[in-house]
N, C-alpha and C positions, 0 to 999 in steps of 0.2 A: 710205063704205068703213070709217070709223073704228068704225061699230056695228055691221060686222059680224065675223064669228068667222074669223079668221085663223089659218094653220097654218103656220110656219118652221119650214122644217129649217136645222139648226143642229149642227158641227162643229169644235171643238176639242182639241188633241192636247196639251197641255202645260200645267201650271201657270198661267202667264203668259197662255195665251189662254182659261182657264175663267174667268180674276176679269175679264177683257175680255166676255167671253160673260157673266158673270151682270150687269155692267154695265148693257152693251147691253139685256139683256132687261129691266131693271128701269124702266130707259127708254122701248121703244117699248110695255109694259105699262101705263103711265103716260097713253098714250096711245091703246094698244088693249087695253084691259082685258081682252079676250076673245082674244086672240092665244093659240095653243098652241106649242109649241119642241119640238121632238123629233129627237134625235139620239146627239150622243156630246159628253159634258164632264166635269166633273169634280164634286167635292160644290157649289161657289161655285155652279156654275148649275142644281144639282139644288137646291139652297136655295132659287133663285129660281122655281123651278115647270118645270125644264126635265125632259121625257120622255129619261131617256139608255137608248139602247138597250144600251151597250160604253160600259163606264168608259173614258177617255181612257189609260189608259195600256198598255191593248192596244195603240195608236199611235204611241205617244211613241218616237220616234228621233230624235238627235243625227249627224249626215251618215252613214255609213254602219256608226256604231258598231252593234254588236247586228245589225244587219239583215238575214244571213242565218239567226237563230234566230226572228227575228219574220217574215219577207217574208210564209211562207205564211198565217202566222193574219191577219196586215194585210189581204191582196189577198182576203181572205175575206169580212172582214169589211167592207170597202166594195163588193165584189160585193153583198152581203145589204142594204147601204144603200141601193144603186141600185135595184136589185130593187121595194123598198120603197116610194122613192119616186117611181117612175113607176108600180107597182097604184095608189099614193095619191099623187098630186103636190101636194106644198106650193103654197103659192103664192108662195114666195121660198125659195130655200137660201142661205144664209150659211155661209160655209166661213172661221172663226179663224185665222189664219197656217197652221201642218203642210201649205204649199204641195204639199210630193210628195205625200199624201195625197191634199189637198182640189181641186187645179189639176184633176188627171183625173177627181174625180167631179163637179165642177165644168162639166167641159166635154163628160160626158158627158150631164148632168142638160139643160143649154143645147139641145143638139140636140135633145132632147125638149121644147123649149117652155118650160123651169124658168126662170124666171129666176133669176142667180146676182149675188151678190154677196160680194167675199172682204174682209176687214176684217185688216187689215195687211200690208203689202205686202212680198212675198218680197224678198230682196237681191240682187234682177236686175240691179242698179244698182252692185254690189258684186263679186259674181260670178257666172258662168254668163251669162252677158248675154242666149243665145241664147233663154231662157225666156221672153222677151216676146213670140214669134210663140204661144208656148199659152197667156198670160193673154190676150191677144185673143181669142183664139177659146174662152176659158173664161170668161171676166167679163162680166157685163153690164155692171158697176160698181165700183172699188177703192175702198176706204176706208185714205187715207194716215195713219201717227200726224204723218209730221214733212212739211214744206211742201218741202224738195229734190225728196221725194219725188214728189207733185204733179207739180211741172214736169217730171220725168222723165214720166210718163206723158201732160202734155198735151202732150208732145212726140210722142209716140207714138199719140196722137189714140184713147187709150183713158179714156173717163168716168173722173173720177177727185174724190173731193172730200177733202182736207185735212180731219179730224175736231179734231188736235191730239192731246196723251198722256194719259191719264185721270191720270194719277200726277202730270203738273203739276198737276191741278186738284185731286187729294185732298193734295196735300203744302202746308202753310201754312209758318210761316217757323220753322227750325227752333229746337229750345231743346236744347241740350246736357245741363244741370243735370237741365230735369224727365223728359226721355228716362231717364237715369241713375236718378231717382227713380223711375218707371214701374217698370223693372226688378230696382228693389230692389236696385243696383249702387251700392257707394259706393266711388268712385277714389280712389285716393290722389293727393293734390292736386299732390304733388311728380311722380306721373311720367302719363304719357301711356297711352291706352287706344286698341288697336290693335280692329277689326273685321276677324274668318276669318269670310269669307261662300264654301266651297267648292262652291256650286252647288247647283243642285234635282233636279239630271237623277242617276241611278246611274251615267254612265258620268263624269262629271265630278267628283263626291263621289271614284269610286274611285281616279280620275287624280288627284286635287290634296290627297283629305285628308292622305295623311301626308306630302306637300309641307310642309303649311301647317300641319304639328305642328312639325318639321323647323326651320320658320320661326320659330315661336313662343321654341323650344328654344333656338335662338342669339339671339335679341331678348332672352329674360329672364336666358340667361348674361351678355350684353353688359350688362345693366341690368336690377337689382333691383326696380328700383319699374315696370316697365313692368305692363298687366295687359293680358286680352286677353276679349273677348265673342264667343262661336261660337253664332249661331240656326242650329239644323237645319230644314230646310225641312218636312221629314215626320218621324214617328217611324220612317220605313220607312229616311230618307234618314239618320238617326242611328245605326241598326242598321249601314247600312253604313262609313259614318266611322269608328268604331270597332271594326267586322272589319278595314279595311286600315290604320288608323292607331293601334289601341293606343287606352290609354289614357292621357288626361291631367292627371290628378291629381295627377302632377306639379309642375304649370304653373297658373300663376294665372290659370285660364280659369273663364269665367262662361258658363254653356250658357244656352240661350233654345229655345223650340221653338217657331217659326214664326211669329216676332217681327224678323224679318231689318231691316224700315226701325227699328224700336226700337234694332238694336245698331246702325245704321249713325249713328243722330244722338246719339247715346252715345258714341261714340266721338270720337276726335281724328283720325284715319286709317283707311282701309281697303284689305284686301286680299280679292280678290272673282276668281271662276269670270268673264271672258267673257261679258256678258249684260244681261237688263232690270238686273242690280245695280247696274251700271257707270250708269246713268240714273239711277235711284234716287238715287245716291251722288252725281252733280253736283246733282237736284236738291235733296237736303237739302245741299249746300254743303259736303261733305267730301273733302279732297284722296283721291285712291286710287292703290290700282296696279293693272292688270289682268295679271290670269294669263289663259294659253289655250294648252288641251295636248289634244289630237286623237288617233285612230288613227295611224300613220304613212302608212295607205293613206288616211285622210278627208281628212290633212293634206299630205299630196302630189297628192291632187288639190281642194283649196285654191288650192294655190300654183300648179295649171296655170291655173284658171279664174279664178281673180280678177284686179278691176278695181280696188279702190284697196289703199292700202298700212297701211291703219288698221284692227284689229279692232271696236273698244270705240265704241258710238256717241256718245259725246260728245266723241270725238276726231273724228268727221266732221261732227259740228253748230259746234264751237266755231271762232273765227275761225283760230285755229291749235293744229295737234294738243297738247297740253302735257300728256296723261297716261298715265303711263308702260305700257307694254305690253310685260308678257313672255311670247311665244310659242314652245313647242315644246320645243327642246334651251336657248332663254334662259330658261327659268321652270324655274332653281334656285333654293336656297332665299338661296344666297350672292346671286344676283342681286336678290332679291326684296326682301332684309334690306338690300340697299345705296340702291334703289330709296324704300324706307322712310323710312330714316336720313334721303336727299339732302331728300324734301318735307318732313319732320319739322325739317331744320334751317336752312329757308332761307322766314322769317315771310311776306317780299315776295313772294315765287312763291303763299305759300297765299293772302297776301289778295288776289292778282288772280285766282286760280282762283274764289275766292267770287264777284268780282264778275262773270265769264266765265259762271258756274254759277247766278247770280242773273236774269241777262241773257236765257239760255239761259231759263230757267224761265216767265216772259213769252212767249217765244217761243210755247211750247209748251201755255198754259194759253188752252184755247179750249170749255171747257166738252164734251168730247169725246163721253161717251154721248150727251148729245143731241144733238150735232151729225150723229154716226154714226145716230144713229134716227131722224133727220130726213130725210134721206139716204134710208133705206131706207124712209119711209115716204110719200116723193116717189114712188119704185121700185114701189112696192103701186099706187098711185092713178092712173101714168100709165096 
């Protein structure tokens, strides 16, 4: 099987799941040097030799933010996939998290004979619960990042194998000093350096940036020597930070463009978008606060369908929640600035967060791409 020429279809809707997807591919290429990839991601897995028919951000939605401006080009465009690949059927599809996307073509690819596999596991577990009777009938196979996970599905008597988080295995033990050096940032040694990480998505940048100016503005009136590092995820995603937040030349901000784990072990604290940041951030060992501000319609029905009480996932990995989360109408800036101050001034709380974040990191570091392309390469040869 391994000499001969392989064809995955492969789909990713976000940021977060193209550096998963060029991963992955770089992995089972490794091993099936003649493997072809053709679908939708982003530049990471067109770097890697991936055929994209739709740049990924034809599909990129956040719950139901945007998605009556995009429904119709979306349902278009995975009509055109399916279409696709049943003239021409892979011999595996791989569907990257963007669950509502990937679940239905997923399950529709299945009843054609596809075999499917989805590589990161939707938040069924979290909320919506009811979405486990369609990953049955849409998965051949899950690919869990964290092992709760896992056991939720071998409960549910759907294949499922633990990979572990690719970011445990690229993050080694952090250095504050030569981050700071990398960046050409030199702190002033008297005061503390905060991380604005306001998200990679357009609906989150527009919701939190001039939050998290807002923030910045009473942090440096309160204290002279504070300094602050803001990586923009895209040039796209800086364009807009500064259509709704102004500028800030001001403030003694240090901009980065697409350097986000750079400001985050740079810094002494971080404040961060809801998201892989919040992971990132325990595993380089930085106390944080999480922001999380939704549609009023996405986030009311949140609040109908969800199952636990934690946004931020290292508040559902660690033995008990201890980072702070402000959601909705609490992610003001007053709240945020307080939030700040409390982990910035209490030493004992930060060194067992390190040790909780240290712990945590072990957990999670299982050599992930190949674990996942082992997985799928079991999938190929049964």
């Amino acid at each position: 099987m391994r000499s001969k020429a392989v064809r995955i279809g492969i789909v990713a809707g976000e940021p977060s799941g193209d550096k998963l997807g060029a991963g992955l591919i770089k992995a089972l290429l490794a091993e099936h040097p003649r493997a072809e990839f053709v679908g939708i991601g982003g530049p990471k897995m067109r770097q890697v030799g991936c055929d994209t028919l739709y740049d990924m951000e034809r599909i990129e939605l956040m719950g139901i933010d945007g998605l009556f401006g995009k429904l119709g080009d979306i349902l278009k465009i995975r009509a055109v996939l399916y279409r696709k690949f049943v003239a021409q059927p892979p011999d595996l599809f791989i569907g990257i998290d963007a669950p509502d996307f990937n679940l239905t073509l997923e399950r529709k690819l299945k009843k054609k004979n596809i075999r499917t596999v989805h590589y990161v596991s939707p938040t069924v577990w979290a909320w919506r619960g009811y979405r486990i009777h369609k990953i049955r009938r849409a998965v051949d196979h899950m690919l869990t990042l964290f092992p709760f996970e896992a056991e939720f599905y071998q409960r549910h008597k759907i294949p499922v194998t633990c990979v572990g988080h690719p970011l445990a295995d690229e993050i080694g033990a952090p250095d504050r000093a030569a981050a700071r050096k990398k960046i050409g940032m030199t702190a002033n040694p008297d005061g503390k350096v905060i991380a604005l990480l306001p998200g990679s998505r357009r609906s989150e940048v527009r919701r939190l940036g001039a939050l998290f100016v807002e923030v910045a503005e009473k942090m440096y009136k309160a204290d002279a020597t504070v300094q602050f590092v803001l990586p923009f995820a895209s040039a796209q995603m800086e364009k807009i930070f500064y259509a709704v937040a102004g500028s800030v030349k001001h403030l003694p901000v240090f901009t980065l463009n697409g350097q986000s784990r750079d400001a985050i072990e740079a810094s002494d604290i971080v404040v961060l978008a809801s998201g892989t940041a919040a992971l990132e951030a325990a595993l380089l060992r930085r106390p944080h606060v999480v922001v999380y501000k939704l549609s009023p319609m996405t986030y009311w029905l949140f609040q109908k369908l969800r199952h636990v009480d934690y946004c931020s996932m290292p508040n559902q990995l660690l033995p008990e929640p201890v980072i702070p989360e402000l959601v909705q109408d609490q992610a003001t800036a007053d709240n945020i600035v307080h939030a700040v101050n409390e982990l910035m001034s209490d030493p004992k709380k930060a060194r067992k967060l390190e040790r909780d974040f240290s712990d945590l990191h072990q957990q999670l570091k299982r050599n992930a791409n190949v674990q996942a392309s082992e997985a799928i390469m079991k999938l190929l040869e049964s």
